[in-house]
N, C-alpha and C positions, 0 to 999 in steps of 0.2 A: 685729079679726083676720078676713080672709077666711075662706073652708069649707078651700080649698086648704092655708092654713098650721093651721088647726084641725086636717087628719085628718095634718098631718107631726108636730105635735105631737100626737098620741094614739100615732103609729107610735113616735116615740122615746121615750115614758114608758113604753109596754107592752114597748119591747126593755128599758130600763132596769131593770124589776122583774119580770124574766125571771130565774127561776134558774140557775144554770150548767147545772143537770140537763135543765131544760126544751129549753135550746138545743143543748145536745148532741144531744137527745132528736132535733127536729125535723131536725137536722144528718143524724144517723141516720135517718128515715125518707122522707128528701128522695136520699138515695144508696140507700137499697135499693127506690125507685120508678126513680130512672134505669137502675140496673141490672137489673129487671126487664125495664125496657123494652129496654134491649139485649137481654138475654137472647131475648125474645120476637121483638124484629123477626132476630137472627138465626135464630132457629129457622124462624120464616116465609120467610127468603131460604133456609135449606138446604134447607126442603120442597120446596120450588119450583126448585131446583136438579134435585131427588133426581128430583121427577115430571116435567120437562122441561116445565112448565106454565108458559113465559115465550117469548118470541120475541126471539131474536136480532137485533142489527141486522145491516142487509143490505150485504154486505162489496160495496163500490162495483165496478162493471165498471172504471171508470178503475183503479183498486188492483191489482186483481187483474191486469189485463194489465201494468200499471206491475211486481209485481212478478219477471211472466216476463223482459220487456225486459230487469231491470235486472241480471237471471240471465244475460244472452244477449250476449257481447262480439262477438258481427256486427250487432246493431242499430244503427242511424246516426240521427243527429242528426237527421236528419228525420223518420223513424219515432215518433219520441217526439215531438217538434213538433207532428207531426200529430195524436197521440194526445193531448196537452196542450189541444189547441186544440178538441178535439171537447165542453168545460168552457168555457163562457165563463167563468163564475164564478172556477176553476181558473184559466186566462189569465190573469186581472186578477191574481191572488197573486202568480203568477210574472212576471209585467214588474215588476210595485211590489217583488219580491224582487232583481230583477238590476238596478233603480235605486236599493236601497237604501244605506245607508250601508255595507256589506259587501261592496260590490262597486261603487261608481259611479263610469263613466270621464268623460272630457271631454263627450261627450254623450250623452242618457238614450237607449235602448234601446225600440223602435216596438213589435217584432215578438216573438213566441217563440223564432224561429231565432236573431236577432240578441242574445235572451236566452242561448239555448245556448250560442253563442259568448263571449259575454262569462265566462260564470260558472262553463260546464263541464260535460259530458252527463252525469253522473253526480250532478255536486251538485243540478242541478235537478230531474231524475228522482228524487231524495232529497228534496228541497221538496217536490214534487207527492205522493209518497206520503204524508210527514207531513199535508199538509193536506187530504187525501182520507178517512187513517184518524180523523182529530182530529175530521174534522165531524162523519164516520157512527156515531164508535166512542166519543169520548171526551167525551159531552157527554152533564149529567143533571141538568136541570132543577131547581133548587133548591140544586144541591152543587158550584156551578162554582169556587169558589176549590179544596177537595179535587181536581175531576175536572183542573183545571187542574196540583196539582203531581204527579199521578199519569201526565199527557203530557208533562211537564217531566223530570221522572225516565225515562221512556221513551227521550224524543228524546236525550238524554245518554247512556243506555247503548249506545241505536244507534251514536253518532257516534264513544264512546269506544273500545265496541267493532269498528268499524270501520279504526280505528287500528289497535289491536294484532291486528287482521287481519294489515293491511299490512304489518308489523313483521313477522310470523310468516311473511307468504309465503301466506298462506291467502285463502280466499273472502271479499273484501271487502263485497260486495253480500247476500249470505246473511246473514254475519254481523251487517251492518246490519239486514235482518229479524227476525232472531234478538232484537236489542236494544231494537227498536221495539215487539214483539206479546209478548215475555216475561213481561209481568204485564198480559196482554189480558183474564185475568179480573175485574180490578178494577173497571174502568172496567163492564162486563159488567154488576157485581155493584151498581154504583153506580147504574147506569140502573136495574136494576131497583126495587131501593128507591126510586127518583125517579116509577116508575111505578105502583110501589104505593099512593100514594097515604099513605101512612102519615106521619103527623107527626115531626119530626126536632124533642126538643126539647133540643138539641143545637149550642152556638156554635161555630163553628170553631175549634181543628186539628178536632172531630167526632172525640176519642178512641175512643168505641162503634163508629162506623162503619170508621177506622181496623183496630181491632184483628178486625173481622169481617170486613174484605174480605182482611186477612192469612192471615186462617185458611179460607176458602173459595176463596180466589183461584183457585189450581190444580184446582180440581174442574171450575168456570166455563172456565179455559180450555182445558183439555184438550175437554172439549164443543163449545167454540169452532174450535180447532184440527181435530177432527173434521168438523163441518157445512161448514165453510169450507175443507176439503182445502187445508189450507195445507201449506207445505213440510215435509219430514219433520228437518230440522236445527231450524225450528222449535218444533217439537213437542217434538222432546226438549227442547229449551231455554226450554221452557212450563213441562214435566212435572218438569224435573230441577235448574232454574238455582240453586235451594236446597241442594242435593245435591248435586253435581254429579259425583261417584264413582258415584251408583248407575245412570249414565245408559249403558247399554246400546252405545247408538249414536249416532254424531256428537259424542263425548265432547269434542275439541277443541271443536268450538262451544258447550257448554255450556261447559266452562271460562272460556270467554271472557267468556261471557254474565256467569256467577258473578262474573266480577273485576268486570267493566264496571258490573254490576249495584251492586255495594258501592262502586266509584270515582262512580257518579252518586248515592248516599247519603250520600260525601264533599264533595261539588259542592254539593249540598243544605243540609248539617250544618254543613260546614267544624269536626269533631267529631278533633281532635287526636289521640285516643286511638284513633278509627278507622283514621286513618292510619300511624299506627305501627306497628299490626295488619296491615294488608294490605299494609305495603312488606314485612313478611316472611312472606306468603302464602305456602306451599310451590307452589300451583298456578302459582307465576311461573317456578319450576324446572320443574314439571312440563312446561307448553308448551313449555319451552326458550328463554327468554326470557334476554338478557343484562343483566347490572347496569344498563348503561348504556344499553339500552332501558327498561329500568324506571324508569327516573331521569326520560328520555325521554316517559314514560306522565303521570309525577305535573308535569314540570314542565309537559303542554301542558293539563293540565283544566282551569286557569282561562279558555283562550281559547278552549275547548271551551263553556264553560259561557256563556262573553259571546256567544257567535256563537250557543248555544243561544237566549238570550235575543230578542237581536235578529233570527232566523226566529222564532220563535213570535210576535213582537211583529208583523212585518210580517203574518206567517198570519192574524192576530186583526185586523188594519185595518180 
C-alpha cells in the first residue's frame, strides 16, 4: 500500500471511531471560526467606511460625460461618436456589439457612426456607459463570479427599469442611471475587501460577504454618490431603493428603482413566490401603472434578461 492510500486509510478509521459528540463538537467550532471571521472582516470594512480610510475608484471621464449626453435630447449622433471614439479600447466593444448576434444586418458595421445607425443612439450610449462603469467600478480581484452577478443584477434593473419609464411617460435615460448605480455600494464594498488583502476562506455564492455588502451597501454608496456628484434622482435611488416611501425627493424614480430592483432579483431567482409578491405590489398602483402594462413589464423580462446576457457577454470579449 503506497503513503498516499496509507494516510486515506488513517483519515477513514479516525472518522470512523469518532464519537457523534466529537464531530458535532468540531462541526461547532469550525462555524464559530467562520463566523468570527465574518464578523471581524466586517467590522474591518465598517471601520474603514466610517474613517473614509479607502480610495474610491475614479469614476471614468468617458461616464461621466456619457452620462450628461445621455440626459441631453439635442445631442446628435455624432457627438457621442466622437466621444465613443476618444476609447480605443471602448470602440472595439461597441462595433463587436453592433455586429453582434443582437443586432447583425447583411453586412458587418466598419465605423461607430455606421454602429449608431444600425443599433440606435441611445442603446449604444447605454453599451458604452455599462462598459465604462463595469471596468472601473465592478471589478475585485479575487471575487469576480460575486462582482460579476452583482453587474448582472445592475444592468437588468437599468434596462427594466427603463421600461417602465417609457410606460409611465417619465425620464428614460435618468431612470436607466438610477438602475445601473442603485447598489454602487456593493461592488464599492467588494473592491475593498479584494484590497485589503485579507483571506476569503469562503467558496462561492460567499454567503459572509453576501450578507455584509447587504448591510453596508448604502453607507458606501451614498459616500460614492457624494464624491462623484452624481445626479440627485440618483442619489435618492441609492439612499432610498429599499424604502422607497421614505425617499424625500424624486419618489417616482425610486419607486421604480424598488420594482425594477426586485424584477432583476426575479430574473436572477426565477423565485415563484417572488413573483406573486410583486405582481401585487401596491407601488404598481401608486406610479399609475395599468394591469395591462403590468402584464407587459412581467411578460418582457425574460428578453430583458437574454439581451442582458448577450451585452455583458460581448462587454467581457
Amino acid at each position: 500500500m503506497d503513503s498516499r492510500n496509507r494516510g486515506l486509510l488513517h483519515f477513514l478509521l479516525k472518522r470512523k471511531y469518532q464519537s457523534a459528540d466529537e464531530i458535532l463538537m468540531n462541526r461547532i467550532q469550525e462555524t464559530s471560526s467562520l463566523d468570527y471571521y465574518d464578523s471581524y472582516l466586517a467590522a474591518a470594512v465598517e471601520q474603514k467606511l466610517m474613517d473614509g480610510d479607502y480610495k474610491l475608484p475614479i469614476l471614468p471621464v468617458i461616464a461621466t460625460k456619457l452620462i450628461g449626453k445621455l440626459s441631453n435630447d439635442q445631442e446628435s449622433l455624432e457627438n457621442i461618436a466622437a466621444l465613443v471614439e476618444q476609447d480605443q479600447a471602448l470602440a472595439g466593444h461597441v462595433l463587436r456589439f453592433a455586429n453582434s448576434v443582437l443586432f447583425a444586418g447583411n453586412t458587418p458595421v466598419s465605423s461607430i457612426r455606421e454602429g449608431i445607425t444600425r443599433v440606435g443612439f441611445k442603446v449604444i450610449g447605454e453599451f458604452a456607459t455599462i462598459l465604462t462603469f463595469g471596468d472601473s467600478i465592478f471589478k475585485a480581484k479575487g471575487l469576480e463570479p460575486l462582482m460579476d452577478r452583482v453587474l448582472s443584477h445592475a444592468v437588468l434593473t437599468a434596462y427594466i427599469g427603463r421600461e417602465m419609464a417609457r410606460l409611465l411617460q417619465k425620464d428614460e435615460d435618468q431612470q436607466f442611471m438610477c438602475g445601473l448605480l442603485h447598489t454602487v455600494g456593493k461592488p464599492i464594498i467588494l473592491q475593498l475587501v479584494s484590497e485589503m488583502g485579507l483571506l476569503i476562506p469562503m467558496d462561492p455564492p460567499h454567503e459572509g460577504l453576501i450578507t455584509m455588502t447587504d448591510r453596508l451597501h448604502l453607507k458606501a454608496g451614498k459616500l460614492a454618490c457624494n464624491r462623484w456628484n452624481l445626479p440627485n434622482e440618483v442619489r435618492s435611488s441609492c439612499a432610498h431603493y429599499l424604502d422607497s416611501e421614505r425617499a424625500k425627493e424624486h419618489q417616482d424614480a425610486v419607486r421604480i428603482t424598488c420594482l425594477a430592483s426586485q424584477l432583476a432579483d426575479l430574473c436572477q431567482t426565477e423565485d415563484t413566490f417572488l413573483e406573486e409578491k410583486l405582481r401585487s405590489d401596491s407601488l404598481f398602483d401608486t406610479l399609475g401603472f395599468q394591469k395591462g402594462q403590468v402584464q407587459h413589464i412581467f411578460d418582457i423580462k425574460e428578453k430583458i434578461m437574454e439581451d442582458t446576457k448577450a451585452m455583458l457577454a460581448v462587454g467581457t470579449a
